[in-house]
mmCIF file of the N, C-alpha and C atoms, coordinates in Angstrom:
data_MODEL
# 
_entry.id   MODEL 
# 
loop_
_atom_site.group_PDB 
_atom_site.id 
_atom_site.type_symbol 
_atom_site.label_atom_id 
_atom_site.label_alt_id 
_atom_site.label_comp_id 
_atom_site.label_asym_id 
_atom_site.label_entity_id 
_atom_site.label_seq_id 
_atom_site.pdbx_PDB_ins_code 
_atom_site.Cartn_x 
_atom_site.Cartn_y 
_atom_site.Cartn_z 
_atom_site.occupancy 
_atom_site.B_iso_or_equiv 
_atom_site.pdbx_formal_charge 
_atom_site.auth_seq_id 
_atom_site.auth_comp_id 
_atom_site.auth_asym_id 
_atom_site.auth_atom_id 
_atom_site.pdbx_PDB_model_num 
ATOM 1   N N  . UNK A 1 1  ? -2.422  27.720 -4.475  1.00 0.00 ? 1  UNK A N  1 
ATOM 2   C CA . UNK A 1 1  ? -3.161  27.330 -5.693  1.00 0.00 ? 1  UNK A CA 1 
ATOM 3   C C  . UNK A 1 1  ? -2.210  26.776 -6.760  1.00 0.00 ? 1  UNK A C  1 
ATOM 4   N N  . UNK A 1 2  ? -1.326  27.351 -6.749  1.00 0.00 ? 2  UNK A N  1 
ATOM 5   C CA . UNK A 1 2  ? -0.420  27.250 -8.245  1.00 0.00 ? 2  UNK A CA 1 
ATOM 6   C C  . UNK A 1 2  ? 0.474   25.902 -7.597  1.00 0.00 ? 2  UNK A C  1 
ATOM 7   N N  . UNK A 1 3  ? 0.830   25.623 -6.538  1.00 0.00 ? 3  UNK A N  1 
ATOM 8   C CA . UNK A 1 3  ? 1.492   24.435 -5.636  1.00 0.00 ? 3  UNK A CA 1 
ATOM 9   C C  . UNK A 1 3  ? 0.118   23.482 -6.241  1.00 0.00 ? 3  UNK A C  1 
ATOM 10  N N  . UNK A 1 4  ? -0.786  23.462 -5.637  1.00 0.00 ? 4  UNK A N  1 
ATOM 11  C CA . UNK A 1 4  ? -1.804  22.738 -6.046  1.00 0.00 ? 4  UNK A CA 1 
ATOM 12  C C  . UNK A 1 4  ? -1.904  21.920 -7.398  1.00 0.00 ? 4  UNK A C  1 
ATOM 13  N N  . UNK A 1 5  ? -1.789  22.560 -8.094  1.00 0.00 ? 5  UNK A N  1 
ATOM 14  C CA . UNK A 1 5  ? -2.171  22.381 -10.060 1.00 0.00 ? 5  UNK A CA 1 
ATOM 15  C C  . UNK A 1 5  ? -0.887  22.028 -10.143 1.00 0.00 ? 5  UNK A C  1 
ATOM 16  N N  . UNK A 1 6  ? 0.653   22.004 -9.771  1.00 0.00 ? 6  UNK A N  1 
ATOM 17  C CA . UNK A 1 6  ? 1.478   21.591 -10.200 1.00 0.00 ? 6  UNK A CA 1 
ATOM 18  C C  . UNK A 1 6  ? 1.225   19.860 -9.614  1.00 0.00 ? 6  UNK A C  1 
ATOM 19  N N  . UNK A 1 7  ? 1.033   20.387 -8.013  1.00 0.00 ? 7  UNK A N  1 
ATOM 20  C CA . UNK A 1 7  ? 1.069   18.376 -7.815  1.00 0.00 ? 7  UNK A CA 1 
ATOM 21  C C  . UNK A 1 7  ? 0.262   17.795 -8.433  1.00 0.00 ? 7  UNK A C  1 
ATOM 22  N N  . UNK A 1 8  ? -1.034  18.418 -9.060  1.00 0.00 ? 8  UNK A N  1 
ATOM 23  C CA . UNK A 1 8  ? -2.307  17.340 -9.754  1.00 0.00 ? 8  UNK A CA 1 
ATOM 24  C C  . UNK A 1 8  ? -1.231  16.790 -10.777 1.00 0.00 ? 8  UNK A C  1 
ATOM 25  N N  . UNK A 1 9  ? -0.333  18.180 -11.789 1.00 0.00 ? 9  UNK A N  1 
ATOM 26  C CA . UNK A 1 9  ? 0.304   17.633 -13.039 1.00 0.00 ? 9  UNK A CA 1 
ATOM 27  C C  . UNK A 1 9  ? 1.114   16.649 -13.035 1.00 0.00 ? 9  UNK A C  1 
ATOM 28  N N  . UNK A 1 10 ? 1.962   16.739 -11.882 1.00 0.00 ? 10 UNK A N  1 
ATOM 29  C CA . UNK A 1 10 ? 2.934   16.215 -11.445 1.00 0.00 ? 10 UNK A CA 1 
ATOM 30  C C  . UNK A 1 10 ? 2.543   14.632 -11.223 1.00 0.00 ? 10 UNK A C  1 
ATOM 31  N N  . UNK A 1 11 ? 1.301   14.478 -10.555 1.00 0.00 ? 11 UNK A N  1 
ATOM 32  C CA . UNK A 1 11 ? 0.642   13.380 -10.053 1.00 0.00 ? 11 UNK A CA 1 
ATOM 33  C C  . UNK A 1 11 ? 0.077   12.278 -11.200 1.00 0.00 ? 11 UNK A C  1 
ATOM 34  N N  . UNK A 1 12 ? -0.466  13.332 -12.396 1.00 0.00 ? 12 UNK A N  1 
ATOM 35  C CA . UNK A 1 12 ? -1.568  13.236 -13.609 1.00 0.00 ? 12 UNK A CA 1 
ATOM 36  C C  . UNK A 1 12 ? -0.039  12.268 -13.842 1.00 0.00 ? 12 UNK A C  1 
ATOM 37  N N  . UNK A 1 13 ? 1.163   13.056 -14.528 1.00 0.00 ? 13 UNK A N  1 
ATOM 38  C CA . UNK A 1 13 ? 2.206   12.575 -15.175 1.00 0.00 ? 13 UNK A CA 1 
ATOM 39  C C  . UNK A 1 13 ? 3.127   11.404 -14.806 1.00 0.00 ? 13 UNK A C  1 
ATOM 40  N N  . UNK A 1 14 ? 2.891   11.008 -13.180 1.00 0.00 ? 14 UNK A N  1 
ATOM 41  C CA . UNK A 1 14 ? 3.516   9.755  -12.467 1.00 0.00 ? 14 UNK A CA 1 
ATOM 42  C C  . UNK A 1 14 ? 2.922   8.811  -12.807 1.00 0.00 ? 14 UNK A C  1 
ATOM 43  N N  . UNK A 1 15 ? 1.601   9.186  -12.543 1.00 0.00 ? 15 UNK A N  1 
ATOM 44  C CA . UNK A 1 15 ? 0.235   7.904  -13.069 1.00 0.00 ? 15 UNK A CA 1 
ATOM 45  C C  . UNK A 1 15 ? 0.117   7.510  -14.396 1.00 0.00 ? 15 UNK A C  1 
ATOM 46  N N  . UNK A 1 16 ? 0.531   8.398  -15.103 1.00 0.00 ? 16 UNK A N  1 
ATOM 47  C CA . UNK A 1 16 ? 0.780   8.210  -16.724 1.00 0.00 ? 16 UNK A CA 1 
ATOM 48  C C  . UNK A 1 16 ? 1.844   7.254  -16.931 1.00 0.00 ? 16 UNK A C  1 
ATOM 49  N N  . UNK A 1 17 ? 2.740   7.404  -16.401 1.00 0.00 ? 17 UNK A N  1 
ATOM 50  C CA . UNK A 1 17 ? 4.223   6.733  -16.756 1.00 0.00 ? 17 UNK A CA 1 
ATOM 51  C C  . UNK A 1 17 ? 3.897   5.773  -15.672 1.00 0.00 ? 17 UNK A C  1 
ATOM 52  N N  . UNK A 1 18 ? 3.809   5.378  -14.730 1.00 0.00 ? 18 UNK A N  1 
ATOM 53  C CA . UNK A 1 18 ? 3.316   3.787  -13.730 1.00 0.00 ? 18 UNK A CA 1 
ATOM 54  C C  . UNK A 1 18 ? 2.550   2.895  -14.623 1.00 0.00 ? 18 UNK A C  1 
ATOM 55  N N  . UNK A 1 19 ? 1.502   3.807  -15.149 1.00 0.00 ? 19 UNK A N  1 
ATOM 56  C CA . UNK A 1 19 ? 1.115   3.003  -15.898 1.00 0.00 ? 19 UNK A CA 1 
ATOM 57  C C  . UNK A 1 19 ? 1.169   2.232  -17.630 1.00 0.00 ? 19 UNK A C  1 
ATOM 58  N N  . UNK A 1 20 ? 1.946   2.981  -17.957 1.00 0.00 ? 20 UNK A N  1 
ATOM 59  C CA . UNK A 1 20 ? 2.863   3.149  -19.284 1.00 0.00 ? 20 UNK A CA 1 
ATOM 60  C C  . UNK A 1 20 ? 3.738   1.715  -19.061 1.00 0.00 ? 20 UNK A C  1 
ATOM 61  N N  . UNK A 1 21 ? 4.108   2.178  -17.885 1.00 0.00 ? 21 UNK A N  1 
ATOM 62  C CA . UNK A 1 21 ? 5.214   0.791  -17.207 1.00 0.00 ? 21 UNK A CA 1 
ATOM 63  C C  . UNK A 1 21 ? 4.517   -0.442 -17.522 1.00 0.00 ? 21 UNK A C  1 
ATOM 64  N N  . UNK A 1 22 ? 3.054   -0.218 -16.768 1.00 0.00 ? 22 UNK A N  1 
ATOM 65  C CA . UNK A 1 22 ? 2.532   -1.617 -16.132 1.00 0.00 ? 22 UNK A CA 1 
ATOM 66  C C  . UNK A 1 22 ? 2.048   -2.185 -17.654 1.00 0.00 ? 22 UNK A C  1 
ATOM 67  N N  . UNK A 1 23 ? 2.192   -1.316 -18.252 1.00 0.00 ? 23 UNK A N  1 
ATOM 68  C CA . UNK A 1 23 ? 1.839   -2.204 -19.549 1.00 0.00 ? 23 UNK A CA 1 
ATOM 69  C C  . UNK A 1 23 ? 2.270   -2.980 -20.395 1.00 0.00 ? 23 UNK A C  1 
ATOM 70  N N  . UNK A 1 24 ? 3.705   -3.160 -19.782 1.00 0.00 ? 24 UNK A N  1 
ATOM 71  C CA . UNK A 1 24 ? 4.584   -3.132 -20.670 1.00 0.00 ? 24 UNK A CA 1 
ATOM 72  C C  . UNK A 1 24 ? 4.727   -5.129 -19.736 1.00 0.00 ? 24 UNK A C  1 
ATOM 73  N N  . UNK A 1 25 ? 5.234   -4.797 -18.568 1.00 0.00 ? 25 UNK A N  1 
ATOM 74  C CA . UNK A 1 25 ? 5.851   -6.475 -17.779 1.00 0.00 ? 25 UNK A CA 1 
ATOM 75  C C  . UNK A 1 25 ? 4.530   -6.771 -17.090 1.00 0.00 ? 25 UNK A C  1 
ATOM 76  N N  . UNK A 1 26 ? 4.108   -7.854 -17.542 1.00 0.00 ? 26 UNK A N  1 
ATOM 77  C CA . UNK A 1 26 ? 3.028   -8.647 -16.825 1.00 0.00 ? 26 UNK A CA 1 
ATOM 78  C C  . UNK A 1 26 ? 3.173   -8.781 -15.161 1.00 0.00 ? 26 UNK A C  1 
ATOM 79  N N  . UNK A 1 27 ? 4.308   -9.577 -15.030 1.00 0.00 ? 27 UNK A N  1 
ATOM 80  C CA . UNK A 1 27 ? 4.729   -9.641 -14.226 1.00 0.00 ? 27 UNK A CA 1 
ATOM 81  C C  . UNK A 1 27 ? 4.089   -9.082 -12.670 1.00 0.00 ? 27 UNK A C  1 
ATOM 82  N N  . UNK A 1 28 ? 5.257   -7.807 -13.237 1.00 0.00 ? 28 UNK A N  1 
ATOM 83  C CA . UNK A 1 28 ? 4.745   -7.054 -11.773 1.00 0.00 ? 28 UNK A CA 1 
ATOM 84  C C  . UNK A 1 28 ? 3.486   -5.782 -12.000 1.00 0.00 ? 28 UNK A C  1 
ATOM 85  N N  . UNK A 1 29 ? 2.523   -6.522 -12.742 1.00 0.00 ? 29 UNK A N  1 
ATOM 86  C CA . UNK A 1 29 ? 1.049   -5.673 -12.607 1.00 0.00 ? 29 UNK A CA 1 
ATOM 87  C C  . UNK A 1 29 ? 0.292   -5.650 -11.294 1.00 0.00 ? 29 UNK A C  1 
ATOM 88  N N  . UNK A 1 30 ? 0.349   -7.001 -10.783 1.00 0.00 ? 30 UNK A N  1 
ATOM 89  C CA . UNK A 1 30 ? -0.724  -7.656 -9.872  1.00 0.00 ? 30 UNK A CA 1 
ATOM 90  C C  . UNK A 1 30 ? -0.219  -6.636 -8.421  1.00 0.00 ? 30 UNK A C  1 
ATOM 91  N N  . UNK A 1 31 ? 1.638   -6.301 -8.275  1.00 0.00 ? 31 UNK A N  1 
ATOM 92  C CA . UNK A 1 31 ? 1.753   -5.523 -6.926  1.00 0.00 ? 31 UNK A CA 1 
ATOM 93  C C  . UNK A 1 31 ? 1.340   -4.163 -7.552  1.00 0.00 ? 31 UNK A C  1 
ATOM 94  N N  . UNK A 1 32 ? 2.141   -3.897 -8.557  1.00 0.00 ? 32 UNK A N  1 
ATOM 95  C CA . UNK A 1 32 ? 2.207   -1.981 -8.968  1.00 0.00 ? 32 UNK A CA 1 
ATOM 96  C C  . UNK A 1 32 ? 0.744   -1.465 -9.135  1.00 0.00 ? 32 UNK A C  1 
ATOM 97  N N  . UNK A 1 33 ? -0.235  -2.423 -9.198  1.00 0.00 ? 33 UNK A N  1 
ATOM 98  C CA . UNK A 1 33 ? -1.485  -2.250 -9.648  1.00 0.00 ? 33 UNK A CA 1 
ATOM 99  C C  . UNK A 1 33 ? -2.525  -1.761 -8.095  1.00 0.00 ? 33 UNK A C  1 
ATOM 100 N N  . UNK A 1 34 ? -2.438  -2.487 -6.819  1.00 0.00 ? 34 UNK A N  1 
ATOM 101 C CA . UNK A 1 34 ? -2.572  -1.666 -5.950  1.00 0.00 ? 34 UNK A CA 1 
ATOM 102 C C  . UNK A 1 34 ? -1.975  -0.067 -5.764  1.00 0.00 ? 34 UNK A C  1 
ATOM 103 N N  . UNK A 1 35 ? -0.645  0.169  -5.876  1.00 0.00 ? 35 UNK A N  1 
ATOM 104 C CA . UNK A 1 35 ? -0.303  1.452  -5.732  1.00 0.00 ? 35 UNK A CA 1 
ATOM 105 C C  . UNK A 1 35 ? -1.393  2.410  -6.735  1.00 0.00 ? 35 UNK A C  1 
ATOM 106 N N  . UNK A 1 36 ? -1.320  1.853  -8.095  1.00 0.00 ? 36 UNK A N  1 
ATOM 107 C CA . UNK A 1 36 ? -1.804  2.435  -9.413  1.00 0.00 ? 36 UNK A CA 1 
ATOM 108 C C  . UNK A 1 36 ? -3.250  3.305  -8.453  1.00 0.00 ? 36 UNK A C  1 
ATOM 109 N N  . UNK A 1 37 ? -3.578  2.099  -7.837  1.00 0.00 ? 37 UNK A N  1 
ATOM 110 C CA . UNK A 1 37 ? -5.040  2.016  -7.225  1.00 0.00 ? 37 UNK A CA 1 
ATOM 111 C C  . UNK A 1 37 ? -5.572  3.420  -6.084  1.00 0.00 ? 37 UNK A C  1 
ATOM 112 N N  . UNK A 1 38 ? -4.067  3.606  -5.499  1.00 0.00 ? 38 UNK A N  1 
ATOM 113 C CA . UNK A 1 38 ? -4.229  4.090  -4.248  1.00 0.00 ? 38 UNK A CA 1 
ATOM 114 C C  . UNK A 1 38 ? -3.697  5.831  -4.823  1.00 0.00 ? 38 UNK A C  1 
ATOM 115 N N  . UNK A 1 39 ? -3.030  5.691  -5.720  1.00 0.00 ? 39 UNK A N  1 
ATOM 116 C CA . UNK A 1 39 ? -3.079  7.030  -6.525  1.00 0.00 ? 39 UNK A CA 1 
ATOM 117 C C  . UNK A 1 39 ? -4.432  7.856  -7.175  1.00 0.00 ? 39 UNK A C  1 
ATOM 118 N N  . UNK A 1 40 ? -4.981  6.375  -7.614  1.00 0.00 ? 40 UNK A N  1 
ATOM 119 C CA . UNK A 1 40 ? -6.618  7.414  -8.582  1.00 0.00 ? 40 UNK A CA 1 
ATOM 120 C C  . UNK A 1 40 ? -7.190  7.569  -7.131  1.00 0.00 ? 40 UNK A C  1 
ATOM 121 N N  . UNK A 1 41 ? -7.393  6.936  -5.946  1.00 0.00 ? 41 UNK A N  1 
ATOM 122 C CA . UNK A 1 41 ? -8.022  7.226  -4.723  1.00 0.00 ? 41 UNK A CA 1 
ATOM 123 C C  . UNK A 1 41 ? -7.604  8.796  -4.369  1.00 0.00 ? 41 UNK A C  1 
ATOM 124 N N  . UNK A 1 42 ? -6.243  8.681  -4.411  1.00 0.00 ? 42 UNK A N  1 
ATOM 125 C CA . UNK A 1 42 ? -5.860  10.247 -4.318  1.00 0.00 ? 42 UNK A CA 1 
ATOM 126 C C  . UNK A 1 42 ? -6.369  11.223 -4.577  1.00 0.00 ? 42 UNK A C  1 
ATOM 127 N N  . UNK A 1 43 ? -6.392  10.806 -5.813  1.00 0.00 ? 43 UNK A N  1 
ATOM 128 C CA . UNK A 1 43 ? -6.400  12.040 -7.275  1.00 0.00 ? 43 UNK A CA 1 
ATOM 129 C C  . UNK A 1 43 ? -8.141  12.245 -7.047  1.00 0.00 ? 43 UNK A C  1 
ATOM 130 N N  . UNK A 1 44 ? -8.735  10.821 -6.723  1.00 0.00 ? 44 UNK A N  1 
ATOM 131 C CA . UNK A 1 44 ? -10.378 11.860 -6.784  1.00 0.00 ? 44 UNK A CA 1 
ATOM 132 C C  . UNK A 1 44 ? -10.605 12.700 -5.554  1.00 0.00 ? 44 UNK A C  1 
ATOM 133 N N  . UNK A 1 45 ? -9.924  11.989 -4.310  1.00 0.00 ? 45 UNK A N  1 
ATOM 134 C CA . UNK A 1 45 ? -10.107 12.924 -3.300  1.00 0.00 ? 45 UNK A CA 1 
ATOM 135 C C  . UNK A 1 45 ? -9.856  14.749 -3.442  1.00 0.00 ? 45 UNK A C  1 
ATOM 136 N N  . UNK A 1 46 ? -8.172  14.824 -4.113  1.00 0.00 ? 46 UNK A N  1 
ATOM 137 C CA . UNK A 1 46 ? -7.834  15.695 -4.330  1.00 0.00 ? 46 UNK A CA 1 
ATOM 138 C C  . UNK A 1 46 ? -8.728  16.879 -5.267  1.00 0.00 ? 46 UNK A C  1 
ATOM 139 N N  . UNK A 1 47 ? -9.488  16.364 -6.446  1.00 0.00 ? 47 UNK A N  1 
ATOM 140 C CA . UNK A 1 47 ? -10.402 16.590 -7.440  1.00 0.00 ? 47 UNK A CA 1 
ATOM 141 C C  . UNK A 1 47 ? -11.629 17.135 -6.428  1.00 0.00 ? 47 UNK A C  1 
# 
């Protein structure tokens, strides 16, 4: 359980900062933006 709630935080806080990133360089939105993608897929499964 407590393994659990750390990876959501852990996960919550990667996705925070990826996307913190992607906001920043145009650039490379269009690749980092699939990953971005395949993380919230995660995260609802996990949910």
């Amino acid at each position: 359980p407590v393994a659990g709630i750390c990876a959501l935080l852990a996960n919550i806080v990667v996705t925070g900062l990826v996307y913190a990133i992607l906001k920043k360089p145009i650039k490379h939105t269009e690749p980092v933006m699939t990953v971005e993608e395949e993380i919230d897929l995660s995260d609802i499964e996990i949910l």
